[in-house]
mmCIF file of the N, C-alpha and C atoms, coordinates in Angstrom:
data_MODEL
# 
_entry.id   MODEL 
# 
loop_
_atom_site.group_PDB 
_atom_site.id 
_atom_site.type_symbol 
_atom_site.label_atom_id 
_atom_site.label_alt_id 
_atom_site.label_comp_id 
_atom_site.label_asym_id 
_atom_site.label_entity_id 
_atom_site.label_seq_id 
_atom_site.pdbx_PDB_ins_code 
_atom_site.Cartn_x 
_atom_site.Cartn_y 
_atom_site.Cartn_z 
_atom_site.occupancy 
_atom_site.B_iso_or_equiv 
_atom_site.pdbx_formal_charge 
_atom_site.auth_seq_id 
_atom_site.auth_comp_id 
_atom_site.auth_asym_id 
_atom_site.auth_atom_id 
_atom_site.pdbx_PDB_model_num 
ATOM 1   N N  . UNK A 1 1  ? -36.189 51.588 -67.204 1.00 0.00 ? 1  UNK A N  1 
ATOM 2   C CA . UNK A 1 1  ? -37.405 50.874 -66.904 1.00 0.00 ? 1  UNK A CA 1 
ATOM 3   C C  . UNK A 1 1  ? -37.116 49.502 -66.297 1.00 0.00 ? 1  UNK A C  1 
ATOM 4   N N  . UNK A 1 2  ? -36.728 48.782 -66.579 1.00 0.00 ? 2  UNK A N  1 
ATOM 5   C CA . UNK A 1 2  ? -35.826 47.064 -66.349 1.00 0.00 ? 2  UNK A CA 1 
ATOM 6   C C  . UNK A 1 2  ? -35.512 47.528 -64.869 1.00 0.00 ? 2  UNK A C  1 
ATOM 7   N N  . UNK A 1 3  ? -34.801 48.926 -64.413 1.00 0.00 ? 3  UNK A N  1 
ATOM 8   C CA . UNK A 1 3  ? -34.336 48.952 -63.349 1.00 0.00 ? 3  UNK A CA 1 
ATOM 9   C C  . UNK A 1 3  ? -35.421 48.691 -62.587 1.00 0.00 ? 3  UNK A C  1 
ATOM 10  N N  . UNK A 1 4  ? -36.314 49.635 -62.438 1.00 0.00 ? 4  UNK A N  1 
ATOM 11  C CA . UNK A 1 4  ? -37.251 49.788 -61.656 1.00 0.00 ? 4  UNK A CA 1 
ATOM 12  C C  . UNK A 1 4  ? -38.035 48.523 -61.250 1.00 0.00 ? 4  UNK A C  1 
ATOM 13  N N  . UNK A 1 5  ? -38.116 47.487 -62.271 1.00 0.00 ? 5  UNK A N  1 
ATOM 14  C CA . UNK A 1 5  ? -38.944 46.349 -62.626 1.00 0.00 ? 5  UNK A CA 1 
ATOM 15  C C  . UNK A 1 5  ? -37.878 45.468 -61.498 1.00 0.00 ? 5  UNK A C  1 
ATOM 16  N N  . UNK A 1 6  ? -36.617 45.504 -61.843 1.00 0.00 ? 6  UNK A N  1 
ATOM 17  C CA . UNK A 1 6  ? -35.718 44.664 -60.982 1.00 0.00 ? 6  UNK A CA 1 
ATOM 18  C C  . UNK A 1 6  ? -36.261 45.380 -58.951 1.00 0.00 ? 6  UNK A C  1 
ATOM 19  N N  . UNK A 1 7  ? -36.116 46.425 -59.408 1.00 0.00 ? 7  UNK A N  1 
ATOM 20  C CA . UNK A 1 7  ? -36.316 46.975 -58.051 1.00 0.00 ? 7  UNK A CA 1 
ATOM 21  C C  . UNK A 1 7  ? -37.613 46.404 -57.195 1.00 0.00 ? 7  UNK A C  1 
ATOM 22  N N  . UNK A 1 8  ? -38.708 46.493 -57.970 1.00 0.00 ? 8  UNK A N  1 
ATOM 23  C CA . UNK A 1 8  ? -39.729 46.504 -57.496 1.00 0.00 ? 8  UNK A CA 1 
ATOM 24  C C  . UNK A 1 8  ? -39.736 44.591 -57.253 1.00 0.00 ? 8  UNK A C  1 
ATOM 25  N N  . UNK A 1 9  ? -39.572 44.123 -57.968 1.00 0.00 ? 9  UNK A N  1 
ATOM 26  C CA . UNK A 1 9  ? -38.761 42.399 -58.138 1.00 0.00 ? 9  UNK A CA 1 
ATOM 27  C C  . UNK A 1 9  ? -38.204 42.164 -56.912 1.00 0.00 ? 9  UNK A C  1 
ATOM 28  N N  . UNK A 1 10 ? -37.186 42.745 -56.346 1.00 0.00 ? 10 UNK A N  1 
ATOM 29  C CA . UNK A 1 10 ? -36.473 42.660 -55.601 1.00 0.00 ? 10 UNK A CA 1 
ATOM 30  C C  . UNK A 1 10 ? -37.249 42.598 -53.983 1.00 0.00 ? 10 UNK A C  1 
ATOM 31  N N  . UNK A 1 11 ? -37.808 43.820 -54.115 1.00 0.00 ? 11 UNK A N  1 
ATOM 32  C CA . UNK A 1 11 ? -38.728 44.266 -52.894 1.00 0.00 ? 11 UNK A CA 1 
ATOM 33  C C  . UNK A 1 11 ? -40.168 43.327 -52.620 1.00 0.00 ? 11 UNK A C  1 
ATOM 34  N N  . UNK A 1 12 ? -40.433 42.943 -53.777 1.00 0.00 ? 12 UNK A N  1 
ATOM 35  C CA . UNK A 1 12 ? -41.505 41.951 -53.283 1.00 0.00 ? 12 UNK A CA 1 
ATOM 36  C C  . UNK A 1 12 ? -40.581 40.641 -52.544 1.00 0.00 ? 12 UNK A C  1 
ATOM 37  N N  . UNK A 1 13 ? -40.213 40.398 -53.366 1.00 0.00 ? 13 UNK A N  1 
ATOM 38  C CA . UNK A 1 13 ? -39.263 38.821 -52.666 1.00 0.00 ? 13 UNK A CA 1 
ATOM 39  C C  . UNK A 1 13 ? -39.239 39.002 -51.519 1.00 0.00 ? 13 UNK A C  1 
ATOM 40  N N  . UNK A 1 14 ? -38.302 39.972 -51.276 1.00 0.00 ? 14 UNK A N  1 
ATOM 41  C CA . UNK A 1 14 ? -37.634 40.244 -49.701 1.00 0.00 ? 14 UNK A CA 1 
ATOM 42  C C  . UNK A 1 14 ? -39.074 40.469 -48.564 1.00 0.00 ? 14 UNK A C  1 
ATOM 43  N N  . UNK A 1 15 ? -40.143 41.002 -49.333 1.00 0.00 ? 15 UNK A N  1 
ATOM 44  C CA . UNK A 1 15 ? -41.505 41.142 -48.212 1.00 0.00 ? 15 UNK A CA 1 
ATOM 45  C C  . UNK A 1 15 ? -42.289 39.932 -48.178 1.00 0.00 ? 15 UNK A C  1 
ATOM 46  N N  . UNK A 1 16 ? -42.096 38.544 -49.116 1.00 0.00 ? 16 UNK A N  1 
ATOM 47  C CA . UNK A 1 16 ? -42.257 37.258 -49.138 1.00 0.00 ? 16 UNK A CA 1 
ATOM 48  C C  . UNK A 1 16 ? -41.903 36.499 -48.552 1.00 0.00 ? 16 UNK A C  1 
ATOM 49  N N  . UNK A 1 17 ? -40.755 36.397 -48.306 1.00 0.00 ? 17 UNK A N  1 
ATOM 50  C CA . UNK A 1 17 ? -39.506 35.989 -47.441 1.00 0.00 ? 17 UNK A CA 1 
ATOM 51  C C  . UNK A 1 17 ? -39.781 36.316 -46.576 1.00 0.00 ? 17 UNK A C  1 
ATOM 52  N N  . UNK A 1 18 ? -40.036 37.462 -45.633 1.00 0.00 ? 18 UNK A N  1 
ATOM 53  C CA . UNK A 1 18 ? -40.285 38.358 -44.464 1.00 0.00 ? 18 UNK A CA 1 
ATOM 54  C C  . UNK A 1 18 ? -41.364 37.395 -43.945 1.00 0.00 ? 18 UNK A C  1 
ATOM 55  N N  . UNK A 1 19 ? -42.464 37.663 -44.156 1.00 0.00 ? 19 UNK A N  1 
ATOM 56  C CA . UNK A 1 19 ? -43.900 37.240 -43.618 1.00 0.00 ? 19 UNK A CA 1 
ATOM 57  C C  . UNK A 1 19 ? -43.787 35.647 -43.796 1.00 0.00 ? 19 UNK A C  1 
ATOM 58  N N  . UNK A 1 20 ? -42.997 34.963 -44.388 1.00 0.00 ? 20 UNK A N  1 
ATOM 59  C CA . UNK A 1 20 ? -42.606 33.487 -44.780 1.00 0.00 ? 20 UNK A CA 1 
ATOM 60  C C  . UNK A 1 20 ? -42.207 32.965 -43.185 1.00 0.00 ? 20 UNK A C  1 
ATOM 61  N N  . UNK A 1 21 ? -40.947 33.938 -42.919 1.00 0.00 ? 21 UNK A N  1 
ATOM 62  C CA . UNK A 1 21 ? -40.189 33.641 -41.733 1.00 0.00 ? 21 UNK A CA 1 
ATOM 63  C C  . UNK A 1 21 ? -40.844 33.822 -40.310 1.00 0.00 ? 21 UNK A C  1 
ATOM 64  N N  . UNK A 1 22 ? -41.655 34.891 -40.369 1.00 0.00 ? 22 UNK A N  1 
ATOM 65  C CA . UNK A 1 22 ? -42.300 35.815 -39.691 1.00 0.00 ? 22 UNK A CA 1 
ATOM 66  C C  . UNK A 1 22 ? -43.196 34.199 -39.170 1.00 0.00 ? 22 UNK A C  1 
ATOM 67  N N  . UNK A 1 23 ? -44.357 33.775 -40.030 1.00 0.00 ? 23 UNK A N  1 
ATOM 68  C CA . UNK A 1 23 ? -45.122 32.250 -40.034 1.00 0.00 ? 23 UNK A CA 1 
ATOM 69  C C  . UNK A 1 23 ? -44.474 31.478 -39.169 1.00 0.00 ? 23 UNK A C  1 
ATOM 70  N N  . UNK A 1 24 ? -43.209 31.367 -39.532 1.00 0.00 ? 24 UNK A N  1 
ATOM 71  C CA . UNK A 1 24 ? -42.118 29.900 -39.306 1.00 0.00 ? 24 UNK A CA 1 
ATOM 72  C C  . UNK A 1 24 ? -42.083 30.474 -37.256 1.00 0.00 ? 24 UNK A C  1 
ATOM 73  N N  . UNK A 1 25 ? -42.025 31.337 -36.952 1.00 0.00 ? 25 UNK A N  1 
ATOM 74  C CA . UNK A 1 25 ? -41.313 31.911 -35.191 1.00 0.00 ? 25 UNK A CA 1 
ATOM 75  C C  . UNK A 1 25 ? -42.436 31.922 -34.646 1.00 0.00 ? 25 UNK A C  1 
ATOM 76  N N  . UNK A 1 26 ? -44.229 31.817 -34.898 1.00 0.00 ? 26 UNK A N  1 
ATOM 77  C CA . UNK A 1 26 ? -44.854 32.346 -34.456 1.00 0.00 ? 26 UNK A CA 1 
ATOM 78  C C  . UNK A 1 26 ? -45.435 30.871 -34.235 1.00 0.00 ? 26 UNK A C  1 
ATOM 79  N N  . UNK A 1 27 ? -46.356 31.255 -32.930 1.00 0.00 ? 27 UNK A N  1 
ATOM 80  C CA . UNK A 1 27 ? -47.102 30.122 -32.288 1.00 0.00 ? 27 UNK A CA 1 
ATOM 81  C C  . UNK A 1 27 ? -48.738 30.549 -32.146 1.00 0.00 ? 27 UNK A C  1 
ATOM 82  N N  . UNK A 1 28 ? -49.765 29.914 -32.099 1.00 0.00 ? 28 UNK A N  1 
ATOM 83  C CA . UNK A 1 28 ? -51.199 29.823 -31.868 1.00 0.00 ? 28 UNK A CA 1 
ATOM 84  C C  . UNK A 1 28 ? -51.535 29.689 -31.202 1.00 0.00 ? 28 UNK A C  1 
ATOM 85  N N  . UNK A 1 29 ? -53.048 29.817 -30.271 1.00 0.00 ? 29 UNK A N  1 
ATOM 86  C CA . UNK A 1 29 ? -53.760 28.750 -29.552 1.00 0.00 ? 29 UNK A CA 1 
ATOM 87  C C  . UNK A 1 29 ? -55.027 28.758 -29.719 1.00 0.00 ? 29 UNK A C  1 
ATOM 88  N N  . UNK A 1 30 ? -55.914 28.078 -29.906 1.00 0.00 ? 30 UNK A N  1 
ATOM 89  C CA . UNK A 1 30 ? -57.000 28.555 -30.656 1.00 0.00 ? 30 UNK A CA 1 
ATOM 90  C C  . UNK A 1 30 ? -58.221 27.583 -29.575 1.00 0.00 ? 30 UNK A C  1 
ATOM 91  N N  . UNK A 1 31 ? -59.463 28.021 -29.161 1.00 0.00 ? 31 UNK A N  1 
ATOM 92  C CA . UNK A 1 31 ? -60.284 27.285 -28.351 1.00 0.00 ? 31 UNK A CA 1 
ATOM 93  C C  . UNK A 1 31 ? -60.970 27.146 -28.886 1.00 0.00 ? 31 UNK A C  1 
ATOM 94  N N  . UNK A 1 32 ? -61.623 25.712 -29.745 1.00 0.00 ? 32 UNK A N  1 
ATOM 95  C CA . UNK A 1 32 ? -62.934 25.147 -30.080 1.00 0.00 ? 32 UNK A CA 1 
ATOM 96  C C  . UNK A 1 32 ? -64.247 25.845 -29.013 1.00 0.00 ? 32 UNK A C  1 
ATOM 97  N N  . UNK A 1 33 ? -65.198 25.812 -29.964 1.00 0.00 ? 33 UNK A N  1 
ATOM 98  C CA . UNK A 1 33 ? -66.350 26.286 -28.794 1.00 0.00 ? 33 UNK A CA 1 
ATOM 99  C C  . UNK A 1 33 ? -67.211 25.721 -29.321 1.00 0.00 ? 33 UNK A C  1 
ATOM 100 N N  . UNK A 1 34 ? -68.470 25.564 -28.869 1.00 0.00 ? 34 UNK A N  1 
ATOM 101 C CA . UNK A 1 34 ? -69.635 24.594 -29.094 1.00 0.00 ? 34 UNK A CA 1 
ATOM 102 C C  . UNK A 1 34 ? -70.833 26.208 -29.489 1.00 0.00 ? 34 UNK A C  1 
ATOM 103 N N  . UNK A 1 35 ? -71.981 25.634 -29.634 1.00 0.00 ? 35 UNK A N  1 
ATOM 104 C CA . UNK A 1 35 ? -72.866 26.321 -30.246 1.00 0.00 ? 35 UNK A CA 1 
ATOM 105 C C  . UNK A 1 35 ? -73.302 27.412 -29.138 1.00 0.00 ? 35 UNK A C  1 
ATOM 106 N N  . UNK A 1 36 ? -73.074 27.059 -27.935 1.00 0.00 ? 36 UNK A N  1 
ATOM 107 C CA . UNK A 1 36 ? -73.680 27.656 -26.845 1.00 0.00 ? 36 UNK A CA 1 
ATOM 108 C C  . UNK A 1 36 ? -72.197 29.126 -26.089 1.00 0.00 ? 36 UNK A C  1 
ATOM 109 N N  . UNK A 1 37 ? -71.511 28.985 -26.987 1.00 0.00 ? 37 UNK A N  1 
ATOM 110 C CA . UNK A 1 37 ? -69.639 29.562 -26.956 1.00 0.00 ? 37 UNK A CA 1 
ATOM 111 C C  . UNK A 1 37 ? -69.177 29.076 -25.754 1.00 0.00 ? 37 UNK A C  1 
ATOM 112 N N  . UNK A 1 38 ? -69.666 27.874 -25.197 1.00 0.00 ? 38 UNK A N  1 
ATOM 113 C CA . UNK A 1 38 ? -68.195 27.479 -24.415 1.00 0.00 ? 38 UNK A CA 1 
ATOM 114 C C  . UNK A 1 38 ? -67.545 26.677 -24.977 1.00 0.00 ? 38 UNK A C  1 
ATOM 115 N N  . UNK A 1 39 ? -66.566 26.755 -24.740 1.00 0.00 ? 39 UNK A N  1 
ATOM 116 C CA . UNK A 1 39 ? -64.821 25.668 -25.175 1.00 0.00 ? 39 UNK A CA 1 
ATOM 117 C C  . UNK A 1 39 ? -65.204 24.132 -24.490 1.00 0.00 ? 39 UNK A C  1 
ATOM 118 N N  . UNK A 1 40 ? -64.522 23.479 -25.452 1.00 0.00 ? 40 UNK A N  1 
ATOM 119 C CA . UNK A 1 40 ? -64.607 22.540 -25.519 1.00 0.00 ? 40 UNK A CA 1 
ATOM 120 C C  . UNK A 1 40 ? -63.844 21.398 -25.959 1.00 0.00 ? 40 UNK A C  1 
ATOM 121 N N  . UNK A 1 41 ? -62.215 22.539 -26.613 1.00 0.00 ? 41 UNK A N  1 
ATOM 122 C CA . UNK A 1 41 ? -61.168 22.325 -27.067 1.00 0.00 ? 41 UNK A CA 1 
ATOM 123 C C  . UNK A 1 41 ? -60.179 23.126 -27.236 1.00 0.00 ? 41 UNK A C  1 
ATOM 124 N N  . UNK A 1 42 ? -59.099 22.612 -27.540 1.00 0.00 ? 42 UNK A N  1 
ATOM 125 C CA . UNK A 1 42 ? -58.366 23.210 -27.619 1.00 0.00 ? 42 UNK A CA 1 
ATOM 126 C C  . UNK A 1 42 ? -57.531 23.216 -29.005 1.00 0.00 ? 42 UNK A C  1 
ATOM 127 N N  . UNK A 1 43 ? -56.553 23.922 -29.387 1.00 0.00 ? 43 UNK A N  1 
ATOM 128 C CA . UNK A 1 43 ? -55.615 23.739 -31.111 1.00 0.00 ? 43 UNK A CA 1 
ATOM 129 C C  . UNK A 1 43 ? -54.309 24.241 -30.666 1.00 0.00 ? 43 UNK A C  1 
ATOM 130 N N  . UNK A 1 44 ? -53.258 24.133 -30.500 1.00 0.00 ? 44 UNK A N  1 
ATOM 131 C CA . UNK A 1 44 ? -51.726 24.310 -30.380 1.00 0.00 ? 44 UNK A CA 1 
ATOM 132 C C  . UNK A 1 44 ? -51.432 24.616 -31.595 1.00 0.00 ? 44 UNK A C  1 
ATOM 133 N N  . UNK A 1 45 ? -51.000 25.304 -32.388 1.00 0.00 ? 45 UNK A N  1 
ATOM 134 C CA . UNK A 1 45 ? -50.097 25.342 -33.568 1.00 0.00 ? 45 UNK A CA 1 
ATOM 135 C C  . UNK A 1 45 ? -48.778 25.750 -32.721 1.00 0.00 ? 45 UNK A C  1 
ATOM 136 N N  . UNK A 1 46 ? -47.774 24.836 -32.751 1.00 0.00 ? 46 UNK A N  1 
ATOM 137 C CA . UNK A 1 46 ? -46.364 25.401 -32.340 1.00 0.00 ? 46 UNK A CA 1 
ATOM 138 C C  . UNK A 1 46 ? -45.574 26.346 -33.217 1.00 0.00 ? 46 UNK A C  1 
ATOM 139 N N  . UNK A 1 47 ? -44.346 26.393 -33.080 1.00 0.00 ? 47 UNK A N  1 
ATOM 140 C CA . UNK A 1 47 ? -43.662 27.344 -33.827 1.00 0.00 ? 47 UNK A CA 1 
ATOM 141 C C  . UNK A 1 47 ? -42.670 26.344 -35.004 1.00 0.00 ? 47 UNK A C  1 
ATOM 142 N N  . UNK A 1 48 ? -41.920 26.452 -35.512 1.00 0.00 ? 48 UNK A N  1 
ATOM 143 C CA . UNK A 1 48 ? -40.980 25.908 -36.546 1.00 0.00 ? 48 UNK A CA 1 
ATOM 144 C C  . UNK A 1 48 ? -41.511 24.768 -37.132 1.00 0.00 ? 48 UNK A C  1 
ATOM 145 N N  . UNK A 1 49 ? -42.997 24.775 -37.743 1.00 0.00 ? 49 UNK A N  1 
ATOM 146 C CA . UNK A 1 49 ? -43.644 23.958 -38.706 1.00 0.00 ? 49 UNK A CA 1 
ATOM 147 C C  . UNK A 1 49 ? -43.981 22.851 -38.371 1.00 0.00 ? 49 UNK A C  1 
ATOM 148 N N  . UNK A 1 50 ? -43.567 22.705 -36.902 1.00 0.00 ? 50 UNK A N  1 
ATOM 149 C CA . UNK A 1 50 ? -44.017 21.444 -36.239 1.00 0.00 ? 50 UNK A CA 1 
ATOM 150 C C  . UNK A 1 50 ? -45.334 21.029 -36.159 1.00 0.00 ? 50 UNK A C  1 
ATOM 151 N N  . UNK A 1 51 ? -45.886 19.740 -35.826 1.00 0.00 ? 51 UNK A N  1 
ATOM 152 C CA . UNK A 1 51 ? -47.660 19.284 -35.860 1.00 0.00 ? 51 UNK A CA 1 
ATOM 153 C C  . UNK A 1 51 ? -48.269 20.216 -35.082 1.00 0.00 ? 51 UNK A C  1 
ATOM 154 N N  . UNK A 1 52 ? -49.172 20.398 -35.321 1.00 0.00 ? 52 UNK A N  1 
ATOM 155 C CA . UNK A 1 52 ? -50.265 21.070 -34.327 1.00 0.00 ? 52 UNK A CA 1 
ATOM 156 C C  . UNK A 1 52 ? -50.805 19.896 -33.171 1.00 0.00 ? 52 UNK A C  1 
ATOM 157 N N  . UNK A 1 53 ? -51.010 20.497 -32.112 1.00 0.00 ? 53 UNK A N  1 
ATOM 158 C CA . UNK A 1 53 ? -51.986 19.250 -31.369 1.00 0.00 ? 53 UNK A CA 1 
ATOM 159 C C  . UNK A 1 53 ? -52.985 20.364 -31.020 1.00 0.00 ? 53 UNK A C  1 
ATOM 160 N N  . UNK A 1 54 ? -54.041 18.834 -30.554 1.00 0.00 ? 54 UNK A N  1 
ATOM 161 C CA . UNK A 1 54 ? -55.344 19.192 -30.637 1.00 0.00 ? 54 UNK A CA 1 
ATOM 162 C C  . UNK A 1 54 ? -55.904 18.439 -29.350 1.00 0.00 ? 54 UNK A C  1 
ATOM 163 N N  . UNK A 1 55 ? -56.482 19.199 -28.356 1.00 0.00 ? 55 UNK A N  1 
ATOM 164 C CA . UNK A 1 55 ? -56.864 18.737 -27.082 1.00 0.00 ? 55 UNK A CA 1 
ATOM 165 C C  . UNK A 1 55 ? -58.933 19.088 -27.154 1.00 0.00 ? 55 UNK A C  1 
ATOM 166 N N  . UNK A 1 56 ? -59.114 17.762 -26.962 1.00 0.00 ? 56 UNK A N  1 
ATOM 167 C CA . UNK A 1 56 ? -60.788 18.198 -26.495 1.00 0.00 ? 56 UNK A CA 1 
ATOM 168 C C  . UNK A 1 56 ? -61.300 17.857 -28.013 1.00 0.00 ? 56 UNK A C  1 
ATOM 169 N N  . UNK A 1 57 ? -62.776 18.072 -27.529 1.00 0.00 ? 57 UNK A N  1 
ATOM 170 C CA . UNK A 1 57 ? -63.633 18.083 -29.042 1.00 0.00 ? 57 UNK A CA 1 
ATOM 171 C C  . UNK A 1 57 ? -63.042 19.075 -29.863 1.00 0.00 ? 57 UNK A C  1 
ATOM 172 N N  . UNK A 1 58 ? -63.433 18.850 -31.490 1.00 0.00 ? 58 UNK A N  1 
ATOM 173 C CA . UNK A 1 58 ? -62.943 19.516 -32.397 1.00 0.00 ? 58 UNK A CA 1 
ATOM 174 C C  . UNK A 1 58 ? -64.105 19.921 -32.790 1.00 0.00 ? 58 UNK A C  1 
ATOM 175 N N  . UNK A 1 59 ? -64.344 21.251 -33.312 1.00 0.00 ? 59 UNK A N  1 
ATOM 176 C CA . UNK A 1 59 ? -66.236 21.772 -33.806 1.00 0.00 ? 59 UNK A CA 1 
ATOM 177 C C  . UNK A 1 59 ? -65.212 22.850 -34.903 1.00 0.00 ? 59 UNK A C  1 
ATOM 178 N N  . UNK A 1 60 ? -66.541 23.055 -35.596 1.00 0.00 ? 60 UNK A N  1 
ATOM 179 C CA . UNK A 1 60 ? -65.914 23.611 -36.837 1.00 0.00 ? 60 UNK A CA 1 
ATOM 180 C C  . UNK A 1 60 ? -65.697 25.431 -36.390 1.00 0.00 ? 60 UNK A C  1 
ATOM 181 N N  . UNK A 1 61 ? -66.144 25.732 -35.017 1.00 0.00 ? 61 UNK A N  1 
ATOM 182 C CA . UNK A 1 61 ? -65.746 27.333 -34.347 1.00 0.00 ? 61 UNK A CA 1 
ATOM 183 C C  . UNK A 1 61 ? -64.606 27.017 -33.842 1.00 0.00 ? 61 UNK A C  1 
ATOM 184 N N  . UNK A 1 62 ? -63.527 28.213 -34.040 1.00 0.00 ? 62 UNK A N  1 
ATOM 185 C CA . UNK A 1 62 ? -62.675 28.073 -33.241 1.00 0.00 ? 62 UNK A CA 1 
ATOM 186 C C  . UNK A 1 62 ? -62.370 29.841 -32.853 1.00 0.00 ? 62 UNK A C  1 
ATOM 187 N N  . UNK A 1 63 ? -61.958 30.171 -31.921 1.00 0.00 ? 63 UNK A N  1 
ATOM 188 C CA . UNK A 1 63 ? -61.785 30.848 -31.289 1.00 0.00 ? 63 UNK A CA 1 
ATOM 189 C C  . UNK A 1 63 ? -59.919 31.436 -31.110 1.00 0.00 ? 63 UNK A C  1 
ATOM 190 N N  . UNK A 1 64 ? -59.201 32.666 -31.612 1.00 0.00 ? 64 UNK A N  1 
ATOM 191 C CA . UNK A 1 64 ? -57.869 32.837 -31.344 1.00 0.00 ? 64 UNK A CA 1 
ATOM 192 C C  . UNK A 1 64 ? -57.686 32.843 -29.904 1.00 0.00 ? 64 UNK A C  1 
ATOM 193 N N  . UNK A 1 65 ? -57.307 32.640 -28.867 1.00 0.00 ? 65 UNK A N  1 
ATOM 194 C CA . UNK A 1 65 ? -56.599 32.804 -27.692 1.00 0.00 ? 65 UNK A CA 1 
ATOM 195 C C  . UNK A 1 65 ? -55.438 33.307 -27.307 1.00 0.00 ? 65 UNK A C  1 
ATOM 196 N N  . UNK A 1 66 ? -54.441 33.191 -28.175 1.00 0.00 ? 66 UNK A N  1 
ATOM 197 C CA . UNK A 1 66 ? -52.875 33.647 -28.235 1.00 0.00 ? 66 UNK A CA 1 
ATOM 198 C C  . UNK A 1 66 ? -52.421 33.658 -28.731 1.00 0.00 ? 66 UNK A C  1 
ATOM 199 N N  . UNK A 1 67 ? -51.437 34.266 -29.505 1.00 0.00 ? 67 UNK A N  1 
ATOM 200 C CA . UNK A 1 67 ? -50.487 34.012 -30.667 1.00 0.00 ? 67 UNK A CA 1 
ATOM 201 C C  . UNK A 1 67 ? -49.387 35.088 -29.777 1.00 0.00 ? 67 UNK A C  1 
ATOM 202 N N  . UNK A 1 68 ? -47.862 34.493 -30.183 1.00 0.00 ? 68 UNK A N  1 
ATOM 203 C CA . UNK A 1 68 ? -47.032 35.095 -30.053 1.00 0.00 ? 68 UNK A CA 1 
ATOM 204 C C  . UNK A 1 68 ? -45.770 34.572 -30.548 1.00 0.00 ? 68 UNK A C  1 
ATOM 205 N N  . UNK A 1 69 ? -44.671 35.077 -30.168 1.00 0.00 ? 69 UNK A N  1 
ATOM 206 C CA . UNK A 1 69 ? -42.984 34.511 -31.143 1.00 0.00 ? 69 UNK A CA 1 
ATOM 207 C C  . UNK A 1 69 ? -42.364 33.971 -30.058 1.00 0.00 ? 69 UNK A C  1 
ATOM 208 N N  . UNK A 1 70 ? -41.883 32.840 -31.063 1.00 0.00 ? 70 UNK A N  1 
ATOM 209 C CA . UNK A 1 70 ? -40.663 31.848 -29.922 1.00 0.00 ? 70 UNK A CA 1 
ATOM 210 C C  . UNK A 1 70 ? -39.281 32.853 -29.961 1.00 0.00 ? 70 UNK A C  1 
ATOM 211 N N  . UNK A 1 71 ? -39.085 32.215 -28.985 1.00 0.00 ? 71 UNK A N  1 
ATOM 212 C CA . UNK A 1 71 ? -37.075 32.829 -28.711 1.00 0.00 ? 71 UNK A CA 1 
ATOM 213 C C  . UNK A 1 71 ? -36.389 32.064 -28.742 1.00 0.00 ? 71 UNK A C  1 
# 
């Protein structure tokens, strides 16, 4: 029983870790939009935990545009 418990122990970590790292390579871009849905901003999340910048008005819609992995 202990085994299994270690096992299953084991396998979560490693799928924690995974999606942890997975966060850390990946980049955003996200477009503020106003009530009427045009943009009006912009959101950068970069990759390796760095600041986000933020171009244009900020409204509480935001919109995904891109996401993808650095090299």
């Amino acid at each position: 029983m202990n085994m299994k418990k270690g096992l299953l122990a084991l396998i979560a970590t490693a799928a924690v870790t995974t999606a942890v790292q997975a966060a850390y390579w990946e980049f955003s871009i996200y477009a503020y939009v106003d009530s009427n849905g045009a943009e009006v901003g912009r959101l950068y999340i970069p990759c390796f935990n760095r600041q986000a910048v933020s171009q244009g008005t900020v409204t509480n819609k935001k919109v995904l545009v891109e996401r993808g992995t650095c090299k």
